[in-house]
C-alpha positions in Angstrom: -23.8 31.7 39.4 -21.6 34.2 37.5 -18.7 31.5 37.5 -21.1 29.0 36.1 -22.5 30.9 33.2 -18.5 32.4 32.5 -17.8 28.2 31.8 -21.0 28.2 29.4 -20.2 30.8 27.7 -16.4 29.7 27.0 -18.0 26.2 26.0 -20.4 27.8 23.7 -17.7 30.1 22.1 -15.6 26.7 21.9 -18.3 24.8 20.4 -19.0 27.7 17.8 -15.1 27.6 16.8 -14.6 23.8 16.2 -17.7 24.1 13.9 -16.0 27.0 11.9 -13.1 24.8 11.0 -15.4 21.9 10.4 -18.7 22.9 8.7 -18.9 25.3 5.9 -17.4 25.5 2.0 -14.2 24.0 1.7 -12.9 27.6 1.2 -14.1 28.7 3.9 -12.3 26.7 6.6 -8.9 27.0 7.6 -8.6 23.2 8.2 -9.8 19.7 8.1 -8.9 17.4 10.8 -9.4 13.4 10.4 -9.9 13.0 13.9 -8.7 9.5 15.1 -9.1 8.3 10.9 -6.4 7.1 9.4 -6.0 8.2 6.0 -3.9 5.8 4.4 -1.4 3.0 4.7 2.3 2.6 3.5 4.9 -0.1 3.3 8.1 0.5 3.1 10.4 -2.4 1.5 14.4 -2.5 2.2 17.3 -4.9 2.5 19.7 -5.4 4.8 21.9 -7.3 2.1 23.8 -4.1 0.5 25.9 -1.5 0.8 26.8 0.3 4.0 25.1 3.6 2.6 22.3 2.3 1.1 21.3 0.4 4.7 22.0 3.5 6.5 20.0 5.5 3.9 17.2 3.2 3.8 17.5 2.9 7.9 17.2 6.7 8.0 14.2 6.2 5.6 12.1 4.5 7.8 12.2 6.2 10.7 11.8 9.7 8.6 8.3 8.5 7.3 7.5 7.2 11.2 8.1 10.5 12.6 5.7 11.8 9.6 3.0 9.1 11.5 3.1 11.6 14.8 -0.7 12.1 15.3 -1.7 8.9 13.9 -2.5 10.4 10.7 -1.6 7.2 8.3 0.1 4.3 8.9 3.5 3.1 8.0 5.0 -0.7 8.1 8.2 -2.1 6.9 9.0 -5.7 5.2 12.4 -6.9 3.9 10.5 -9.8 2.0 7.2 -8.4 0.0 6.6 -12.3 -1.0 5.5 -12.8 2.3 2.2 -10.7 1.4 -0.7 -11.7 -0.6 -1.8 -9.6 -3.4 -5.1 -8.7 -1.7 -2.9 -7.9 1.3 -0.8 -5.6 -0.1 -3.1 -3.8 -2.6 -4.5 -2.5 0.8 -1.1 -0.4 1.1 -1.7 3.4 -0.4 2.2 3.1 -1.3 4.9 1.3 -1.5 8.7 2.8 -0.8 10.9 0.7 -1.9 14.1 2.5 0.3 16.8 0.9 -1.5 16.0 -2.2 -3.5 14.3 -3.3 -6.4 11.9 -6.4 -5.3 14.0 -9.7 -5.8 13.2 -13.3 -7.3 10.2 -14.3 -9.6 7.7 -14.5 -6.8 8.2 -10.5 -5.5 8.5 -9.4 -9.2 5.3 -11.0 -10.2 3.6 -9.3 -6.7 4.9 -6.2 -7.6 3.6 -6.0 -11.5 0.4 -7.0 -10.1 0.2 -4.1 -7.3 1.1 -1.4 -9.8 -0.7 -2.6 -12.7 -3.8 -2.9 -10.9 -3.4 1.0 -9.1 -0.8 0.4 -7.0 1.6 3.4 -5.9 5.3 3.6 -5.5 8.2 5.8 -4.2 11.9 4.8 -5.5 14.9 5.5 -4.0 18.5 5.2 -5.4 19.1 1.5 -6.2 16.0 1.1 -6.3 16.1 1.8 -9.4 19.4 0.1 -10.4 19.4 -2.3 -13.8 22.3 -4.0 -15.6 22.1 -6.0 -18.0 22.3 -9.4 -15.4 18.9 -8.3 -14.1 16.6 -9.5 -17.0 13.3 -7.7 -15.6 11.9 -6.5 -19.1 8.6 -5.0 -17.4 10.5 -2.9 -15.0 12.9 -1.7 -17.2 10.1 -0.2 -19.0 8.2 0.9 -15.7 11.1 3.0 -15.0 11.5 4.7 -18.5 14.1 2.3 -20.3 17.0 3.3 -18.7 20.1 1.2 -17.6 23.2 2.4 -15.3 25.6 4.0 -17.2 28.2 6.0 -14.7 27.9 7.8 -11.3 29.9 10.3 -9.5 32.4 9.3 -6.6 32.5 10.2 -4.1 29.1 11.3 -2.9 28.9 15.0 -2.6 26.1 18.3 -3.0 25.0 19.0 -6.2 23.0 22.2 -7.5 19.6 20.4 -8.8 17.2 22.0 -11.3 13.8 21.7 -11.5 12.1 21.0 -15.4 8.8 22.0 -14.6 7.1 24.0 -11.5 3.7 22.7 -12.6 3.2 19.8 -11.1 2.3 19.1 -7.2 5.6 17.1 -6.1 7.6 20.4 -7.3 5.1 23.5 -6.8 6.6 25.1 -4.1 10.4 24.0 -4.0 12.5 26.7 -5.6 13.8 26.4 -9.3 17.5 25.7 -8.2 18.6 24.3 -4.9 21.5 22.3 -3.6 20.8 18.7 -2.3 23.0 17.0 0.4 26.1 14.5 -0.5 25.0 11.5 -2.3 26.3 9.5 -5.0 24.3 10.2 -8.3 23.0 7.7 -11.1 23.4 8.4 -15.1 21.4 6.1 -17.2 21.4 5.1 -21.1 18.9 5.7 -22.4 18.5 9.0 -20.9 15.0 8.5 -19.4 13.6 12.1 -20.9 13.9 9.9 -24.2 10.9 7.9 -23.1 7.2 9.6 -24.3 6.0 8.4 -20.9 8.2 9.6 -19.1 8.1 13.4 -16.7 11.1 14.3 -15.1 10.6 16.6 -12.5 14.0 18.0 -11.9 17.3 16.8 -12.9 21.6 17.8 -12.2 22.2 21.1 -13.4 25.1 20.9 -16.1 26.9 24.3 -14.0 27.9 21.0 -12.1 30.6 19.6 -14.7 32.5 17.9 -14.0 31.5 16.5 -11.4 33.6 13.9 -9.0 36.9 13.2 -7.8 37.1 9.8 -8.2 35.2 9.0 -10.9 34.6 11.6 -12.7 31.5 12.8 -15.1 31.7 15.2 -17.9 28.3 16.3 -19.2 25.4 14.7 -20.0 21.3 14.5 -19.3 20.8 14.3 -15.7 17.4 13.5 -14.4 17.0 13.2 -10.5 13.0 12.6 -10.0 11.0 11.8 -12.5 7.6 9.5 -13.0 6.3 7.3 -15.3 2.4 8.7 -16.4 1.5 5.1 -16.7 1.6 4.6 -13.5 1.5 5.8 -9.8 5.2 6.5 -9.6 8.3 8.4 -8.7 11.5 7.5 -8.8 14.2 9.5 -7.0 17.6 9.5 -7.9 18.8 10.5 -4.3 19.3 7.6 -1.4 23.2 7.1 -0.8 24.7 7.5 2.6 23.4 8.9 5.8 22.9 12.6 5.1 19.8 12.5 2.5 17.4 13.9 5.6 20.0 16.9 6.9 18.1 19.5 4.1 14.7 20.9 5.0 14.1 21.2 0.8 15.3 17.8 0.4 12.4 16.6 3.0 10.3 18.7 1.5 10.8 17.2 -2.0 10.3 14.0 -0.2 7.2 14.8 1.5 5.6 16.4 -1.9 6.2 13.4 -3.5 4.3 10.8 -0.5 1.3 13.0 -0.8 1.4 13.5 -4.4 1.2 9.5 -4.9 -1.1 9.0 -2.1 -3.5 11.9 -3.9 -4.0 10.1 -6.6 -5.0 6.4 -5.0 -7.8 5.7 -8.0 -10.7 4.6 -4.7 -10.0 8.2 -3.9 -7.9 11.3 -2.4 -7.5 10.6 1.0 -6.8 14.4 1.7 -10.1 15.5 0.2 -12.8 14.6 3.2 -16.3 14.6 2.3 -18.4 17.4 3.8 
C-alpha cells in the first residue's frame, strides 16, 4: 500500500512539473517544447558542378543543418535542381540555403524571384553570391545589394571579423571581434554598405591588411554578412573549403542567422507557440 501511494505521489509531482513548463505566462516558464510538431521546413540547394571547396563546403553544409534536425524539431531536404519544384511546392519551404550556388537557367531564376518576392526566405553562402558581368541576372544583382566580384584573398586563411552592429538577433550575442576559420573572402564593387537597403552585420576588420599570400588585398570595405531589408535574406561571405564548421562562433553565427530568417516567416514565428 505504502509502495503504491510512493508511485502516485511521484506521478502527481511529475504531472505538476510538466504543467509548470507548459501552462503559465510566457515569463514564467523555463521552456516550450513542440512535442512531435515540426516547426518548420528547409531546403537546401547545392551543386556538384564546382570547385573542390565549394562541394566540400556545401557537403559539410548539409549535414551541419541535419544534425541541427536531431529531435525532429524541423525539417531539412536537399535538391541540386530547384526547377524540379513547383512554386506552391516550394513556397511550403520556411528557407531556402543556397550552400554554394546561385540558382541556374531562366526556369530556377524565375522560381526563385517568385519564392522571395512573395515571402520567401534565404540563406547565402560564398558563391552564392558570385556575379560577373557574364551572368546578366539584373533582379538578383539588386537582391544582393548591387555588388559584383571585385578581388579575393588567396589562399584561404583566418581573419579577425568585426561586427557593425550588436542590435540585431543574427549578431546579439557573438562578441564584437572574433576570428573565423580559413576561407577565401569575397570584395565586391560597389561596396554593398553603398546600397540604402542594405544592413551589414559584420564585415573584415581592416587590422587584417594586407591580407593574402598569393593574391594579395590592400584595404578596402569588407562586408562578410549582411541582408537586404527588402527581403527575408542573409548573405554570408564565408563557404570555401572544408573548415567553415571547426569554430563554435562560426556555428553560432550560422545558427543565429537560420532562426533569425525562420522568425520572421510573414504566416508567423514558428518559435513563438500559442498558449
Amino acid at each position: 500500500m505504502k509502495k503504491a501511494a510512493a508511485i502516485i505521489f511521484i506521478a502527481l509531482a511529475a504531472l505538476l512539473a510538466t504543467d509548470h513548463c507548459h501552462g503559465g505566462n510566457r515569463k514564467d516558464r523555463p521552456a516550450d517544447y513542440a512535442g512531435s510538431r515540426i516547426r518548420f521546413k528547409v531546403l537546401i540547394h547545392y551543386t556538384e558542378y564546382a570547385e573542390e571547396a565549394h562541394v566540400q563546403f556545401a557537403h559539410q553544409t548539409i549535414g551541419f543543418f541535419r544534425k541541427l534536425t536531431t529531435g525532429n524539431g524541423f525539417i531539412v531536404d536537399v535538391t541540386t535542381s530547384l526547377d524540379s519544384y513547383s512554386p506552391e511546392e516550394l513556397q511550403k519551404y520556411d528557407v531556402l540555403i543556397s550552400a554554394n550556388a546561385a540558382p541556374q537557367g531562366p526556369e530556377e531564376r524565375k522560381l526563385f524571384e517568385d519564392y522571395m518576392e512573395n515571402g520567401g526566405g534565404w540563406i547565402g553562402f560564398h558563391a552564392a553570391a558570385y556575379n560577373d558581368r557574364n551572368t546578366r541576372w539584373p533582379w538578383f544583382l539588386e537582391f544582393i545589394g548591387g555588388g559584383v566580384f571585385k578581388c579575393n584573398n588567396w589562399p584561404p586563411q583566418p581573419a579577425l571579423v568585426r561586427l557593425e552592429t550588436r542590435r540585431h538577433p543574427v549578431t546579439k550575442n557573438l562578441p564584437k571581434e572574433f576570428v573565423i576559420p580559413a576561407s577565401e573572402f569575397y570584395q565586391w564593387s560597389p561596396e554593398p554598405k553603398s546600397d540604402k537597403d542594405i544592413k551589414v552585420l559584420a564585415s573584415l576588420s581592416d587590422r587584417n591588411y594586407p591580407i593574402g599570400l598569393k593574391d594579395i588585398v590592400y584595404g578596402g570595405e569588407w562586408p562578410l554578412v549582411w541582408t537586404n531589408r527588402n527581403y527575408r535574406m542573409i548573405y554570408l561571405n564565408m563557404g570555401h573549403g572544408d573548415e567553415s564548421y571547426i569554430d563554435a562562433v562560426q556555428q553560432l553565427l550560422f545558427i543565429n542567422a537560420l532562426r533569425w530568417i525562420v522568425s520572421t516567416n510573414p504566416e508567423g514565428n514558428p518559435f513563438n507557440d500559442k498558449l
